[in-house]
C-alpha positions in Angstrom: 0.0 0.0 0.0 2.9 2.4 0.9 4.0 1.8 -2.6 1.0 2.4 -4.4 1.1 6.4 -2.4 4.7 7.1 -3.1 4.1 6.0 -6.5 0.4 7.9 -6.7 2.2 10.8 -5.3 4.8 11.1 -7.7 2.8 10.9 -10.7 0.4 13.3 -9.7 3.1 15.7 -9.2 4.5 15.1 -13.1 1.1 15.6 -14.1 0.0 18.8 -12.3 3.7 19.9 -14.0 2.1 19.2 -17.2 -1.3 20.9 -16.2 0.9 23.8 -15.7 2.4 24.1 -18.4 -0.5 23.2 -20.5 -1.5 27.1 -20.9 1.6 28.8 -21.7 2.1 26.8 -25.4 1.4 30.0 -27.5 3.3 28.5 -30.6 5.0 25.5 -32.1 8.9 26.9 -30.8 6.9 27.0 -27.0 5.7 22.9 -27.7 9.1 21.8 -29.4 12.2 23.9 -27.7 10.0 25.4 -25.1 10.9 29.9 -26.7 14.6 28.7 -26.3 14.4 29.5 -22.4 16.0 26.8 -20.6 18.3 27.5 -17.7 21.5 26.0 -16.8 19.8 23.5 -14.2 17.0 22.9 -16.4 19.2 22.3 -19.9 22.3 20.5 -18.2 20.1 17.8 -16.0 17.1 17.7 -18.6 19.5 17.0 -21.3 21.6 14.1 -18.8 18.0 12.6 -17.5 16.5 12.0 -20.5 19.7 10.9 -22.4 20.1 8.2 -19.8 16.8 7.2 -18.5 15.3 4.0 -17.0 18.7 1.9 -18.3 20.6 4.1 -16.4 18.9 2.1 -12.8 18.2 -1.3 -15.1 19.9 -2.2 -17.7 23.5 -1.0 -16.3 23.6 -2.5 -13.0 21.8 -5.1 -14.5 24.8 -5.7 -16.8 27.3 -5.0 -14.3 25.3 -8.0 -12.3 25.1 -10.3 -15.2 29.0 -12.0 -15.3 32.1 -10.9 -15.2 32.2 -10.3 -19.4 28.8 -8.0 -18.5 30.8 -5.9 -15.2 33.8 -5.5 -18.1 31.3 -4.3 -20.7 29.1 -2.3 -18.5 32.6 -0.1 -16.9 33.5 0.4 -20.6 30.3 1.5 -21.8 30.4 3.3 -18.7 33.7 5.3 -19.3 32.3 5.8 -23.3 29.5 7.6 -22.3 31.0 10.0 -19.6 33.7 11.0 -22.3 31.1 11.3 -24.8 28.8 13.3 -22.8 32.0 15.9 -22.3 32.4 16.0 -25.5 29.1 16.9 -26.6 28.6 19.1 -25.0 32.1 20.7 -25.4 32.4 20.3 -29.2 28.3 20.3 -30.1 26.6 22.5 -27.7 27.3 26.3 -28.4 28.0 25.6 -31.7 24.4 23.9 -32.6 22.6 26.5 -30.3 23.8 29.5 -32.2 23.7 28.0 -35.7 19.9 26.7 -35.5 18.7 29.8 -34.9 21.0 31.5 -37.6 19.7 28.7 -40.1 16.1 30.2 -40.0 15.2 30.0 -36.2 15.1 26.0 -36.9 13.3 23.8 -34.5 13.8 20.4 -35.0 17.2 18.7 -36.4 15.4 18.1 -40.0 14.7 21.4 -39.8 18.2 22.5 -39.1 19.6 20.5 -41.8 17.3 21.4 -44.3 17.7 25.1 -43.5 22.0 24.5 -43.1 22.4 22.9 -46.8 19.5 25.2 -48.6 17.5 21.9 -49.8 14.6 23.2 -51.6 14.3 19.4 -52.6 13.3 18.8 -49.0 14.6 15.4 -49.5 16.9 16.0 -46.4 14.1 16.8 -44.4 12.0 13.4 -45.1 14.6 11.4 -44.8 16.2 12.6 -41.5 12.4 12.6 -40.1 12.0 9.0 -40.9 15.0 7.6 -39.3 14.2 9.6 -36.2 11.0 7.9 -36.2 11.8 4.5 -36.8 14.9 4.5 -34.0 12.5 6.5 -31.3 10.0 3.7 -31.6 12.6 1.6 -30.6 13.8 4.0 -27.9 10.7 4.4 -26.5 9.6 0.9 -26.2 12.8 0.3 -23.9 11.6 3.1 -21.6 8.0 1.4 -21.1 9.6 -1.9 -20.9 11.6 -0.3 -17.9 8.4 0.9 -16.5 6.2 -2.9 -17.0 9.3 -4.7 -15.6 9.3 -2.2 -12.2 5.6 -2.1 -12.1 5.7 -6.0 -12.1 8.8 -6.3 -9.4 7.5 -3.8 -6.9 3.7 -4.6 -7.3 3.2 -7.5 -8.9 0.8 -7.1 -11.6 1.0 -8.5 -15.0 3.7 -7.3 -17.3 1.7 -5.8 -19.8 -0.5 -3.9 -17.2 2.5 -2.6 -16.5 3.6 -1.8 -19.8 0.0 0.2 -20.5 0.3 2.1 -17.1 3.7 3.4 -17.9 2.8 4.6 -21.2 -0.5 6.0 -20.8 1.4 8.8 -17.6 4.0 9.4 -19.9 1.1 10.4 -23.2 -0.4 12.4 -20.5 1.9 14.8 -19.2 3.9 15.1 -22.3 0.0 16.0 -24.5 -0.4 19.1 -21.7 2.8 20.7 -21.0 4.8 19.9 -24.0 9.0 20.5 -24.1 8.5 22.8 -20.9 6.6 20.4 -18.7 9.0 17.4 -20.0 12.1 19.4 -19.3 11.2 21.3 -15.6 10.1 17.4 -14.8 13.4 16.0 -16.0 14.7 18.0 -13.5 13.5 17.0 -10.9 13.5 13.5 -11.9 17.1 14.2 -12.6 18.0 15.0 -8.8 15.7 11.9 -7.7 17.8 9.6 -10.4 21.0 11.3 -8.9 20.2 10.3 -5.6 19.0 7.1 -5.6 21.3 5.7 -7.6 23.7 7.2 -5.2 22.3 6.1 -2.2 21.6 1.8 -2.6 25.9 0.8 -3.0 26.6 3.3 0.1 23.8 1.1 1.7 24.8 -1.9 0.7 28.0 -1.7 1.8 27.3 -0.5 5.3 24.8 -3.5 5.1 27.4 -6.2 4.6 29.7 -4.5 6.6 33.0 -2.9 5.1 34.0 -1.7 1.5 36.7 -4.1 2.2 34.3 -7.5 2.9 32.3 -6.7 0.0 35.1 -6.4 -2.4 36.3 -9.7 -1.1 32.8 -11.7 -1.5 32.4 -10.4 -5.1 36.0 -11.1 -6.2 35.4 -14.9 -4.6 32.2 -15.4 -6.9 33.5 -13.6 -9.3 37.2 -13.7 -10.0 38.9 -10.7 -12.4 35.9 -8.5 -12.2 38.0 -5.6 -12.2 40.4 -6.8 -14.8 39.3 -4.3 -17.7 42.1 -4.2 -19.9 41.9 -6.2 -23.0 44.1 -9.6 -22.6 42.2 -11.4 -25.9 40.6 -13.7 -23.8 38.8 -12.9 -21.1 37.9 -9.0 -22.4 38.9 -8.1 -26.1 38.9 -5.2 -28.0 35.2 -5.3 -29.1 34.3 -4.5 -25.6 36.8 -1.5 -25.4 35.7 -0.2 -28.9 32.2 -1.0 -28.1 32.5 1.5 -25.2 33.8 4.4 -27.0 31.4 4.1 -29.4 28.3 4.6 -26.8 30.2 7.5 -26.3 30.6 8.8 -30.3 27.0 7.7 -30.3 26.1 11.2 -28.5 26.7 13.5 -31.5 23.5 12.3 -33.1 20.6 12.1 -30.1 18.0 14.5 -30.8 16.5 14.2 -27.8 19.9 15.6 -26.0 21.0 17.5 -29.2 17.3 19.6 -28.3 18.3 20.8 -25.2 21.0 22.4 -26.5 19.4 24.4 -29.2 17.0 25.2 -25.8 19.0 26.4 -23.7 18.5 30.5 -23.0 22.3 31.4 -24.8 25.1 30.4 -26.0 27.2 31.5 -23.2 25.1 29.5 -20.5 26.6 26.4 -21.6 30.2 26.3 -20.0 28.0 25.9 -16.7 26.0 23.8 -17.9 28.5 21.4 -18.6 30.2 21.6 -15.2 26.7 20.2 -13.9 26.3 17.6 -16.8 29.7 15.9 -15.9 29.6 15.9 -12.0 25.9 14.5 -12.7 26.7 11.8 -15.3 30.1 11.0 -13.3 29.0 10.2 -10.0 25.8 8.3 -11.8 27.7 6.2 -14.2 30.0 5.2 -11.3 27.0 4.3 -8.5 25.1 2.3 -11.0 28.1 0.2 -11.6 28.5 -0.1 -8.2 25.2 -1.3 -7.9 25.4 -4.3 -9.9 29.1 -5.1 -8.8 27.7 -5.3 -4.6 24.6 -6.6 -6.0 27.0 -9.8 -6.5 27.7 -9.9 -2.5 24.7 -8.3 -1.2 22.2 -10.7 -2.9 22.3 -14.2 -1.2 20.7 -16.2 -2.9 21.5 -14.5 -6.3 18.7 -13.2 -8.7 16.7 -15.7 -10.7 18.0 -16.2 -13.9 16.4 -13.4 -16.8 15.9 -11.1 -13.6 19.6 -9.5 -13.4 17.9 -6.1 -14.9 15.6 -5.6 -11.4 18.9 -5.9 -9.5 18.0 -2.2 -8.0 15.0 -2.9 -7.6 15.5 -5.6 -5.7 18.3 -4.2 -3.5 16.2 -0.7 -3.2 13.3 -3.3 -1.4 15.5 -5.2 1.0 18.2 -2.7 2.1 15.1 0.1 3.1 12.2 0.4 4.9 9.3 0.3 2.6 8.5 4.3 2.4 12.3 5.0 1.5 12.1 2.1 -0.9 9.6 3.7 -2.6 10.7 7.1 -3.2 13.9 5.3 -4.6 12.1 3.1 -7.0 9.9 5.9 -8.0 13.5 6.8 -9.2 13.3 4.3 -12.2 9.8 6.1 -13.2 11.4 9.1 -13.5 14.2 8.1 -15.7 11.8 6.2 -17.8 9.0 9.1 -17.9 12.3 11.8 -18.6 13.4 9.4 -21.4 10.5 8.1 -23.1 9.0 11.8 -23.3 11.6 13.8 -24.7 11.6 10.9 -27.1 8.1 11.2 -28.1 8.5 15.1 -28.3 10.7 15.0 -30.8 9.3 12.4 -32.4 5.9 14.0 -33.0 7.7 17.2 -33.4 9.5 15.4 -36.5 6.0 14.9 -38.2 4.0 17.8 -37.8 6.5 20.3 -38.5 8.8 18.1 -40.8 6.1 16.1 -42.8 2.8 17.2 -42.2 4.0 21.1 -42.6 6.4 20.8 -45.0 4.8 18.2 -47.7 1.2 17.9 -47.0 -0.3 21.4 -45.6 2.3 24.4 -45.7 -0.1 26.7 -44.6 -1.2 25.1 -41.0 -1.5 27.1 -38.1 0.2 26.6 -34.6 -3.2 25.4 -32.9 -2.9 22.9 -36.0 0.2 21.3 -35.5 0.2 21.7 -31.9 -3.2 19.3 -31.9 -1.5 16.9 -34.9 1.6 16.8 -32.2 -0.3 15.5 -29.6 -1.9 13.1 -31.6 0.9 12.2 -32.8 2.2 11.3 -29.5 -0.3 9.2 -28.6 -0.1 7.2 -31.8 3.7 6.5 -31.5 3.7 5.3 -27.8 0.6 3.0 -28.9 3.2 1.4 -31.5 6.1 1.9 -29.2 3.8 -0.4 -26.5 3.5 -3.4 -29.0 7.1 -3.4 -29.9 7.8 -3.9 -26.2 4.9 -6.8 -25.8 7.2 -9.3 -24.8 8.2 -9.8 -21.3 11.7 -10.7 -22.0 12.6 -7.7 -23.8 16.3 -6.3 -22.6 16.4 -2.9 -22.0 20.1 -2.7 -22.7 19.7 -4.6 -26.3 16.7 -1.8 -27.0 18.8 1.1 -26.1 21.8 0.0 -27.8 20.5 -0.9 -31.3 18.0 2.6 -30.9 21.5 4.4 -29.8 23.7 3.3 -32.4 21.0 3.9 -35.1 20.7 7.4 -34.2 24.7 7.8 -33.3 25.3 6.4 -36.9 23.0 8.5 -39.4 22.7 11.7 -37.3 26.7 11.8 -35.6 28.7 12.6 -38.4 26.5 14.5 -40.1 25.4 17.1 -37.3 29.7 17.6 -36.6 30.5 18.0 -39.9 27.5 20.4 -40.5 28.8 22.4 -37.9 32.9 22.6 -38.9 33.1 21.6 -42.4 32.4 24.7 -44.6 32.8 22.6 -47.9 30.2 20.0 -46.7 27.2 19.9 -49.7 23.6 18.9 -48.9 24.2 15.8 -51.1 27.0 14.8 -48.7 24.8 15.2 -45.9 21.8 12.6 -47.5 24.6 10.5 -48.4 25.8 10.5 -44.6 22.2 10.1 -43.1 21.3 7.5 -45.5 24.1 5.2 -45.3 24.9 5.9 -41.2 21.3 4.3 -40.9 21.3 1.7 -43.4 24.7 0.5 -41.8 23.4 0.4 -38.3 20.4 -1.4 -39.2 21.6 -3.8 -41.3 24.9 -4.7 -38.8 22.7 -4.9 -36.4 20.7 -7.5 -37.4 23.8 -9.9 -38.4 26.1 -12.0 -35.7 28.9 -13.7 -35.6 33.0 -12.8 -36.5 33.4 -9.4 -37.5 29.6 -8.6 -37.4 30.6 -9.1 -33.3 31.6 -5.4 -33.5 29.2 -2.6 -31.9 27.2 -1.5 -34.8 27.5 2.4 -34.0 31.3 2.0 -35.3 30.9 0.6 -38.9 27.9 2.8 -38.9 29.6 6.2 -38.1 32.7 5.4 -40.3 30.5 4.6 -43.6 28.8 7.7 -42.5 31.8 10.1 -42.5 33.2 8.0 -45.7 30.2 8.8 -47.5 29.6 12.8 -46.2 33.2 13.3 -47.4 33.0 11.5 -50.8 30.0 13.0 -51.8 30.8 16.5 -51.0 33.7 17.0 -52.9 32.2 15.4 -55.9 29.4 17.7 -55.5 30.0 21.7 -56.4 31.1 23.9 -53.7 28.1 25.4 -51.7 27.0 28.6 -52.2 28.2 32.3 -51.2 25.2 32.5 -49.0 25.7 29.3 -47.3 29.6 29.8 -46.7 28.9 33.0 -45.4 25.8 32.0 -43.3 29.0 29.5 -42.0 31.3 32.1 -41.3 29.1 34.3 -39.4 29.3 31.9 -36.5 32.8 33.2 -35.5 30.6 36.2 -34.4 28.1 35.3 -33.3 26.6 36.4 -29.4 23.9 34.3 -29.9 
């Protein structure tokens, strides 16, 4: 029953959020980037809460958990995504802020390279929109999965209860309030995913007794845990490459690459940063944690399939049941700050990039803000049958959605932003074969095909942008001077 309050509690709160919000959409740019407003809080955690959400408190500890192989993947993944996460927002950031609103005040990443390469064709446009559907559906179906598989451990109703509950709070909130109700709730489910995560390892070990005694249980069920480097045999190079590619993978999230064309200026983003890294840091480090004392804290061990609720379960048993509950209303949050944004941009993809731009170029805001929202609901409707089955991993979800987007969006969004000579049919040719790569990789096994799809599908990406380019004629006076501008720019 205490539960079922914590968690009722909660959700009412993300909902009144919404309600909030729900009056203050005047226009499309107040339902998509929210008038470009974001503070530093609200752009640095928003941005790190919904780029990490319920896999964050699953499907990493749940890896780390798993076997020895997992805890060496899961500390590499780890590391790939907290020098990624710099990066981004140290090479990405200021840049993309100033030059989407240069390129024709642009509000969603089709829209930005549409506007950055002049493609009256609009072929650009379609093309980026579709592959931003197709890999959100994905993306989103992990986040209700995370949601089913916690509303099952903690209450025990069926799975696919589960699944429907999880979707039909996230639809809700994200229909009224739009990218200012999901982004002030990301930050506060940023702080609760902060500190829970935080809290469960520091707990565990005081539980079992020392750092030192739990160290010494997990390395006697589990001998070289901590031996990362790559030796051929236990841990090879896959793993290692695997990792830093989780971490290239950033330069092509729209979900995260939105906050930054959000956030209030340009010059807010050095501090920004600073917040994103301590955040993402100390997160990526205690949910590791939580899956490697997971090993010596849980006697007898988690049932085999079940490695993913190893929070969960330790969240349960290490707290009285009120705590507990706050903490596991931690793994809503990350899923309800993932699986929005994700829908957000989705349905922002096509009203304003399909519906607005090829079938009704004279709709109004009240249009496309009611198309949005029904757009929403229609993508987590398909984004709940793709998670239908219970055994669904959240970590193979996420990956395949994260390399598909790292691999058709990456290169293309950095090179947009330093290469001057870079053509618009460079920039198909990049989206088009990043995404055809990643999918197709991804669905082979075996030898070479081992190899984390985001890195065959970023190289051919890159390849292709480069290739095509130069055979194509050198852009425009306008363009290259649209380019140049952003040395100057205050924006």
């Amino acid at each position: 029953m205490i539960y079922i309050v914590i968690f009722a509690i909660y959700i009412s709160i993300m909902i009144a959020i919404g309600m909030y919000f729900s009056n203050k959409n005047e226009n499309m740019s107040d339902y998509i980037l929210g008038g470009r407003s974001l503070n530093v809080w609200v752009a640095s955690l928003s941005a790190q809460a919904s780029d990490m959400s319920g896999w964050l408190l699953t499907g990493l500890p749940g890896l780390a958990y798993l076997s020895v192989a997992g805890t060496h993947e899961a500390i590499w993944t780890a590391l790939g995504l907290a020098i990624g996460t710099y990066c981004n927002w140290k090479i990405v950031a200021k840049r993309l802020r100033q030059y989407t609103e240069i390129a024709g005040n642009s509000l969603t990443m089709p829209d930005y390279f549409e506007q950055r390469f002049r493609d009256t064709s609009r072929t650009l446009r379609i093309i980026t929109a579709l592959f931003i559907l197709v890999f959100f559906l994905v993306y989103t179906s992990s986040a209700f999965v995370t949601a089913a598989k916690l509303f099952q451990t903690v209450f025990g109703i069926p799975y696919l209860t589960g699944l429907f509950v999880g979707a039909i709070i996230v639809v809700l909130y994200t229909c009224l309030g739009g990218f200012k109700a999901v982004c002030w709730t990301d930050l506060f489910q940023g702080l609760l995913m902060f500190f829970a995560i935080i809290i469960i390892p520091i707990a565990a070990v005081k539980s079992i007794g020392s750092f030192d005694a739990t160290m010494e249980i997990v390395n006697q069920s589990r001998s070289g845990l901590l031996d990362i480097i790559p030796n051929g045999q236990s841990i090879s190079w896959f793993v290692v490459i695997a990792g830093i590619g989780w971490g290239a993978g950033y330069f092509g999230q729209p979900h995260i690459l939105a906050r930054f064309m959000a956030i209030r200026s340009s010059k807010e983003v050095a501090p920004a940063r600073l917040i994103a890294m301590v955040w993402v840091t100390i997160s990526l480090a205690a949910a590791i944690l939580v899956g490697i004392f997971g090993i010596a804290y849980l006697n007898p061990p988690l049932a085999e399939g079940a490695h993913e609720t190893v929070f969960m379960t330790m969240a349960m048993r290490l707290f009285h049941p009120i705590i507990a509950a706050i903490l596991l209303s931690a793994i809503l949050a990350a899923t309800m700050s993932t699986a929005d944004s994700q829908l957000l941009v989705t349905s922002s993809s096509i009203s304003e990039d399909i519906y607005k731009a090829f079938i009704k170029p004279s709709a109004t805001d009240a249009e496309l803000l009611k198309l949005s929202k029904i757009t929403v609901v229609i993508v987590a409707a398909i984004a709940v049958i793709i998670g239908l089955d219970p055994n669904s991993s959240i970590f193979g979800l996420v990956s395949y959605a994260w390399a598909g987007f790292g691999s058709a969006f990456g290169p293309t969004v950095l090179l947009s932003l330093y290469w001057r000579r870079m053509t618009r049919k460079g920039a198909i040719a990049g989206v088009i074969t990043g995404g055809v790569v990643a999918i197709v990789w991804g669905l082979l096994s075996g030898g070479i095909f081992e190899l984390y799809e985001i890195i065959p599908g970023m190289l051919s990406s890159m390849i292709a942008i480069v290739i095509f380019s130069l055979m194509d004629a050198p852009p425009p006076k306008e363009m290259t001077d649209e380019f140049d501008s952003l040395k100057h720019s205050t924006i």
